[in-house]
C-alpha positions in Angstrom: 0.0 0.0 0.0 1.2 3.5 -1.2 1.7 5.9 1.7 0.2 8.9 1.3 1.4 11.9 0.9 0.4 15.4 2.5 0.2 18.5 0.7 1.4 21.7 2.7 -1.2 23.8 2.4 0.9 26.5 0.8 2.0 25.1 -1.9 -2.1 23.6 -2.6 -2.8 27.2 -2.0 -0.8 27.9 -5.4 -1.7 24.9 -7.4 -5.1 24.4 -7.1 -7.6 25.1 -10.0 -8.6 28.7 -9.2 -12.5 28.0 -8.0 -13.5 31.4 -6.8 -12.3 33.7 -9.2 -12.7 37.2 -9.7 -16.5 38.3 -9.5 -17.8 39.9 -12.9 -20.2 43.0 -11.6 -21.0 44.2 -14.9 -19.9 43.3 -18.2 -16.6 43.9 -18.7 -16.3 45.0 -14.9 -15.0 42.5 -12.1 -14.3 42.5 -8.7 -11.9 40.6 -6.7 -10.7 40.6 -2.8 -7.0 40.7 -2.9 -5.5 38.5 0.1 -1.7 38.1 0.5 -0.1 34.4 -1.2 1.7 34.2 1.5 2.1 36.3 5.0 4.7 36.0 8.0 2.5 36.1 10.9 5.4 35.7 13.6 6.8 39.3 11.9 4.5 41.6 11.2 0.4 42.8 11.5 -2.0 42.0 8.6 -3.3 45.4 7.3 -6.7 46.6 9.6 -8.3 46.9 6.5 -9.3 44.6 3.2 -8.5 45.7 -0.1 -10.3 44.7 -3.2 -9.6 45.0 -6.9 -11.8 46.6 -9.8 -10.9 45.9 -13.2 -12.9 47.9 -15.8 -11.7 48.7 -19.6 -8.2 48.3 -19.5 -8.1 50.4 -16.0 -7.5 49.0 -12.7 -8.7 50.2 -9.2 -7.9 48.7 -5.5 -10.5 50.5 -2.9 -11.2 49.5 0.9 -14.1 50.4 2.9 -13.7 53.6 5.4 -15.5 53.2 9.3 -18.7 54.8 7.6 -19.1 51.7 4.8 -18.3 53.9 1.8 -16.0 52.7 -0.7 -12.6 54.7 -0.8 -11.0 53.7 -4.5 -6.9 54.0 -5.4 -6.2 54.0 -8.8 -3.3 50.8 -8.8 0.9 52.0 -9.2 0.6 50.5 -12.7 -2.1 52.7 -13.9 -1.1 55.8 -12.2 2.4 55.3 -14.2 0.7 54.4 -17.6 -1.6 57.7 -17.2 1.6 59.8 -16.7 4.6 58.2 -18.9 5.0 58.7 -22.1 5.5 55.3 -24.6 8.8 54.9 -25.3 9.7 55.0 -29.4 11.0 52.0 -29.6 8.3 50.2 -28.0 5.7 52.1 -30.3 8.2 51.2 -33.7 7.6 47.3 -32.0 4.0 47.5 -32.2 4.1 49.2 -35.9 6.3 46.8 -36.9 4.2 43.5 -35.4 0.3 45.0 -35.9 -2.0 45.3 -33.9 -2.7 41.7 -33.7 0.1 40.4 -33.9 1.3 42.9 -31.3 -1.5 42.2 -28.9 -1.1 38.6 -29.0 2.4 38.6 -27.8 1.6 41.1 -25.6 -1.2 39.0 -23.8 1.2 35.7 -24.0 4.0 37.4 -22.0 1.7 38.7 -19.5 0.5 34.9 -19.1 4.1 33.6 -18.8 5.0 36.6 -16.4 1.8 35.5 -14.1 2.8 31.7 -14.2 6.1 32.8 -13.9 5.2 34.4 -11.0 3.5 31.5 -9.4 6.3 29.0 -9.4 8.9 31.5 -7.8 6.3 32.2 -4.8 5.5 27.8 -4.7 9.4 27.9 -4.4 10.1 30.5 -1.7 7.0 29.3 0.6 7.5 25.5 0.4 11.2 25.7 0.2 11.2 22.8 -2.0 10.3 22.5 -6.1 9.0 19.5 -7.9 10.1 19.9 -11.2 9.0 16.5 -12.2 5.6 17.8 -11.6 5.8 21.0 -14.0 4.2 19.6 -17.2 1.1 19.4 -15.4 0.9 21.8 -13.5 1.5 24.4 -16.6 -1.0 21.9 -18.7 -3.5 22.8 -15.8 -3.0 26.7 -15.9 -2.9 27.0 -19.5 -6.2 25.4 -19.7 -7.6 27.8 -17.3 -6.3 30.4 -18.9 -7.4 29.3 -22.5 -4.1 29.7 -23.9 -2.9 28.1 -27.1 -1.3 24.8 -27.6 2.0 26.1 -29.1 3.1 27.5 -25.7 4.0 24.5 -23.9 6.8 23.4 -25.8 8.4 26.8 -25.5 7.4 27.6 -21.7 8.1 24.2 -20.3 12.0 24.4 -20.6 11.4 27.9 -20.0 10.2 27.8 -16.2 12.6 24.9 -15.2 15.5 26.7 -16.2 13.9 30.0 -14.7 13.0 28.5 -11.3 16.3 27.5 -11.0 17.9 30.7 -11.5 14.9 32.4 -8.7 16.9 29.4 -6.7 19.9 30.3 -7.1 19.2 34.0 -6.1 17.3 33.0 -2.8 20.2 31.1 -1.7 22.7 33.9 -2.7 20.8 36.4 -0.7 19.4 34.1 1.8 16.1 35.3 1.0 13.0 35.3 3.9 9.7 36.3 2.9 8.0 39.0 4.4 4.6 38.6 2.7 3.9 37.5 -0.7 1.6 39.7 -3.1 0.8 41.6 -0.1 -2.4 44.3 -1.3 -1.5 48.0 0.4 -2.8 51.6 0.1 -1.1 54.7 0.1 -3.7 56.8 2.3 -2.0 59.9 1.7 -1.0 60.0 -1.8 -4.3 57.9 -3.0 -2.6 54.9 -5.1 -2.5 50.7 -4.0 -0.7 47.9 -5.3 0.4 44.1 -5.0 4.3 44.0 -3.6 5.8 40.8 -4.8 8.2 40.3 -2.5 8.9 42.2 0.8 11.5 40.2 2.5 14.9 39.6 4.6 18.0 39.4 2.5 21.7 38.9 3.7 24.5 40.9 1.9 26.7 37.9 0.9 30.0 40.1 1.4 28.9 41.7 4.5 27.0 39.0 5.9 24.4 42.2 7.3 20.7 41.2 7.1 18.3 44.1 5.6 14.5 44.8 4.6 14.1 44.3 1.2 11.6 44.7 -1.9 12.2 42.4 -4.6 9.9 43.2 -7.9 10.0 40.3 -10.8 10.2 40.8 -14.5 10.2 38.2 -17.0 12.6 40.3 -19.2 15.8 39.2 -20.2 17.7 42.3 -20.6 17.8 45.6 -18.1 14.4 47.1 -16.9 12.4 49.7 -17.7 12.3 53.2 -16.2 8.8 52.7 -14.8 9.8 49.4 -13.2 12.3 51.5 -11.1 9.4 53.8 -10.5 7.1 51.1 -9.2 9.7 50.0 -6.5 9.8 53.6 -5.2 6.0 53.5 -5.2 6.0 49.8 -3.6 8.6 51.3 -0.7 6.6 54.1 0.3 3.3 52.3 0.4 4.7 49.5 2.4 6.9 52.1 4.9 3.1 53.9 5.7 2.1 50.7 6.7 4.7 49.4 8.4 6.8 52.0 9.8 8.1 49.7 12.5 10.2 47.3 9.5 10.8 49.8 6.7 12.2 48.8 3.7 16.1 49.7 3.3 16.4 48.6 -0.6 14.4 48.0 -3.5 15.6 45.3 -6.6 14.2 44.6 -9.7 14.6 40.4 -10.4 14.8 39.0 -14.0 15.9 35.4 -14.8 19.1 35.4 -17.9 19.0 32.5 -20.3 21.6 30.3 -19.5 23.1 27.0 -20.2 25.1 25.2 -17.5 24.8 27.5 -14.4 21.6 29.3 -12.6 22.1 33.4 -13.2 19.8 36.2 -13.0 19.8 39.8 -13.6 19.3 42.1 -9.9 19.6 45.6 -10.1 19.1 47.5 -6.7 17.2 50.4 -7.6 17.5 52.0 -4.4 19.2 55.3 -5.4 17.5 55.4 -8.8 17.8 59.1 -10.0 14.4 58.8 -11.7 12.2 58.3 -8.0 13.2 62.5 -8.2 10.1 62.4 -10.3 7.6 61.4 -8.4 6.0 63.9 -6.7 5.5 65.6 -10.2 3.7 62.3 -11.6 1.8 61.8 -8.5 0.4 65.3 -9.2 -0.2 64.3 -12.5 -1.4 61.4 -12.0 -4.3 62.9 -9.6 -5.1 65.4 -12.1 -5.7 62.3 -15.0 -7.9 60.4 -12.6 -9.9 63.6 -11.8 -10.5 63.7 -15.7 -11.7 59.9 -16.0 -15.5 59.7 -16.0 -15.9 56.9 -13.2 -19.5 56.5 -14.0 -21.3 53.1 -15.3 -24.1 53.7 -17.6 -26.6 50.3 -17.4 -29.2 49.5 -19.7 -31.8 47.7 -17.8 -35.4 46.8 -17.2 -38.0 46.0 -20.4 -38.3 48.4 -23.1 -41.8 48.9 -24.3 -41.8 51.4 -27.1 -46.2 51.6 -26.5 -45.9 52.9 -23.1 -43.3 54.4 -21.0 -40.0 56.3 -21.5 -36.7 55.2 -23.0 -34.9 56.6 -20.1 -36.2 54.7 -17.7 -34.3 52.0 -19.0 -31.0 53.9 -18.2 -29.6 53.6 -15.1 -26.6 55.8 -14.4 -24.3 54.8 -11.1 -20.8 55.7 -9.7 -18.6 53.4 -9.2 -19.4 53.7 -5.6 -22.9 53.5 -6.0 -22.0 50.3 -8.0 -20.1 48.5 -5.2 -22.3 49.2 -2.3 -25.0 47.8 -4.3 -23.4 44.4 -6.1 -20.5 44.0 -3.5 -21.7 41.2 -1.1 -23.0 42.0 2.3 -20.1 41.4 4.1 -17.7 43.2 2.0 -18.5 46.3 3.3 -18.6 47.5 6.8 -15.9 45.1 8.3 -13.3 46.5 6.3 -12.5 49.3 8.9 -12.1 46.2 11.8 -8.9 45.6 13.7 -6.4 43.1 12.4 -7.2 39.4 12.9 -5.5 38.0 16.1 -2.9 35.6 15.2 -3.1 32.1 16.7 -1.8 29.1 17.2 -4.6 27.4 15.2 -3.8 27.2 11.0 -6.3 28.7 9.2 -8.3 27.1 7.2 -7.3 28.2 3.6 -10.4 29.9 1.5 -10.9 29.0 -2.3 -8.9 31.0 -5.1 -5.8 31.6 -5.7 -5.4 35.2 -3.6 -4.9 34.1 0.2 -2.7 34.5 2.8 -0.5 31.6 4.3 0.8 32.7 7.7 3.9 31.6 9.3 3.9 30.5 12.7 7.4 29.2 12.6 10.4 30.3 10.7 11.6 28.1 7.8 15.3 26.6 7.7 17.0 29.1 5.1 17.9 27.2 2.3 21.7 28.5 3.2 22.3 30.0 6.3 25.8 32.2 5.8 28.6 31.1 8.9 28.4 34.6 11.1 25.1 36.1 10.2 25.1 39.7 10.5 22.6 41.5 13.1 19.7 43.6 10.9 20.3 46.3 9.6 18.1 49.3 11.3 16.6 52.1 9.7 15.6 55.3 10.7 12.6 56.6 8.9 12.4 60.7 8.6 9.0 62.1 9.1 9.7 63.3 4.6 9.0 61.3 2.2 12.4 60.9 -0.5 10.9 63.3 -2.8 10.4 65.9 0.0 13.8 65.5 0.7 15.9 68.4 -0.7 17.3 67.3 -4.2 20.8 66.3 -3.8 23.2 66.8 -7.1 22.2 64.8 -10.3 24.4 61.1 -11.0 24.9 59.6 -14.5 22.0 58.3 -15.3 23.4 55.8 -17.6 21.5 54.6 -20.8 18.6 56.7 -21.3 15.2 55.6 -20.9 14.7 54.6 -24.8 17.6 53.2 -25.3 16.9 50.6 -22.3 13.2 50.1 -23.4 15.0 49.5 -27.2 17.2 46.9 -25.5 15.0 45.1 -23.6 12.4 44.8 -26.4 14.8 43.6 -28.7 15.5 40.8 -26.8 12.2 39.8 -25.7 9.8 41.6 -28.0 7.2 42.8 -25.3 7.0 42.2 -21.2 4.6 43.9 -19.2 
């Protein structure tokens, strides 16, 4: 008789079909409660509040509920960046030159990589282990959910393996600890939210010195963009408002490199990144842009009768708060302003979908453990924000902004 074996519930948390996916609202319009992968219990307070995502015509919105019900919406850190930056050229001579089809199609298959991608690196850093035996079907599994063409598999499966090894590779070089994975945040005072990938512990191999970290992942073979540098900056000052007691000390963007005999990646530390001088200026922007958007639903409704009654009272015009406090489930709405669950002893039972939080009640064995490790690294917060820092004289910047974007997407077409 076989024994059996037992799944740790992290690792089913990630694998599992998705059952309760987001909740379609309105055509086109969907609705999803955003709940940390994975969350370390032991070292920090879940957020007091809930946050939920909106997804409506190409624009997405996180909002939480405030103590009086209403819905407060945060336009998400990739949104607010594509309403201020411009398109670089040579991304815009890569969709002349590929159509709009043809352009859109890759475009949608390298956000579907990036996701799955995504995935395995967080079944990796929570379980600790990888079964790479057990990758054919597992991608067989999410490329049926995600209705995506046959021709992928041949190309992705190698892919991932060699990927996953190289996310390896970096955890044990770094001695990576997670935080929280895919952790949802607000930014109360400058109005934006977000999914971090990966807050977390990492260990300067040459120093042996332990610090808080954000580490952002790109499927991208070559450099990063100047928004993904952006997007860390964003990421750090969201999660410092929340969690001013373990501020973040550095930000990296993480890429895996094609490689043949050895595991290597591509890490920049974006910490001093010249461009995070800009955001106050887009945040500004970005405010204005969202004041512009029309964030009004117009629903046709009811039965027409063209003998008696009026066309218009088959129009039904709603906000988008309106909208929520009407379709969002009962008890979506006032908890959200509730104090943060009391941790216990007891494992949670874990809730359907794919968006939920694993807590730690006990730290992992690091997959290396350096011989002297160094004692954390504190750091002091000041009461300004970077930006309202004064400006301190201009570096290099290095390539400019096109000429990275022109790099990257020569090597790998598109990545969002």
């Amino acid at each position: 008789m076989k024994e059996e074996k037992t799944i740790d519930p992290a690792l089913a948390a990630l694998v599992e079909p998705e059952q309760e996916q987001a909740k379609e609202i309105e055509p086109g319009m969907t609705v999803e409660e955003i709940r940390a992968v994975y969350f370390n219990a032991d070292a920090l307070k879940e957020p007091a509040y809930r946050v939920f995502q909106l997804n409506s015509d190409g624009y997405r919105y996180y909002y939480r509920f405030n103590e009086a019900g209403e819905p407060e919406f945060f336009p998400s850190v990739t949104t607010l960046l594509k309403q201020v930056m411009p398109t670089p050229p040579a991304l815009l001579d890569w969709m002349i030159a590929n159509g709009k089809d043809g352009s859109v199609e890759k475009r949608d298959l390298a956000a579907a990589y990036g996701t799955f991608m995504h995935i395995q690196f967080e079944t990796l850093v929570i379980n600790r282990r990888y079964d790479f035996d057990s990758v054919p079907a597992v991608l067989l599994g999410y490329m049926e959910r995600e209705n995506l063409p046959e021709k992928v598999f041949a190309e992705w499966l190698p892919k991932i393996r060699k990927d996953v090894l190289a996310f390896a590779q970096f955890v044990r070089d770094y001695n990576v600890k997670p935080l929280a994975i895919e952790i949802g945040l607000v930014h109360p005072k400058y109005n934006y939210a977000g999914c971090i990938d990966l807050p977390c512990l990492m260990t300067d191999p040459k120093s042996g010195k332990q610090f808080t970290a954000i580490v952002d992942f790109k499927s991208g073979r070559k450099g990063f963009y100047e928004e993904h540098e952006l997007q860390l900056h964003l990421y750090r000052e969201m999660w410092n408002v929340n969690y001013p007691e373990t501020p973040v000390a550095r930000v990296f963007n993480f890429s895996p490199k094609d490689w043949r005999t050895k595991p290597t990646y591509n890490l920049k530390d974006q910490t001093d990144s010249v461009n995070a001088r800009k955001l106050p200026y887009l945040l500004a922007l970005a405010s204005i842009e969202d004041e512009k958007r029309d964030n009004t639903l117009t629903i046709v409704r009811g039965v027409l009768d063209l003998d008696n009654g009026k066309i218009a009272d088959n129009i039904l015009t709603l906000s988008l708060a309106d909208l929520i406090k009407t379709k969002s489930a009962e008890k979506d709405a006032p908890e959200q302003a509730a104090k943060a669950p009391e941790t216990t002893d007891e494992p949670e039972p874990p809730k359907k979908g794919r968006k939920r939080a694993v807590k730690a009640t006990k730290e992992h064995e690091p997959i290396n453990s350096p011989s002297e490790p160094g004692k954390p690294v504190k750091t002091e917060i000041d009461e300004k924000l970077p930006w309202e820092q004064e400006p301190e004289p201009a570096k290099p910047a290095g390539p400019t902004p096109e000429q990275a974007a022109k790099d990257n997407l020569l090597n790998d077409e598109i990545e969002l």
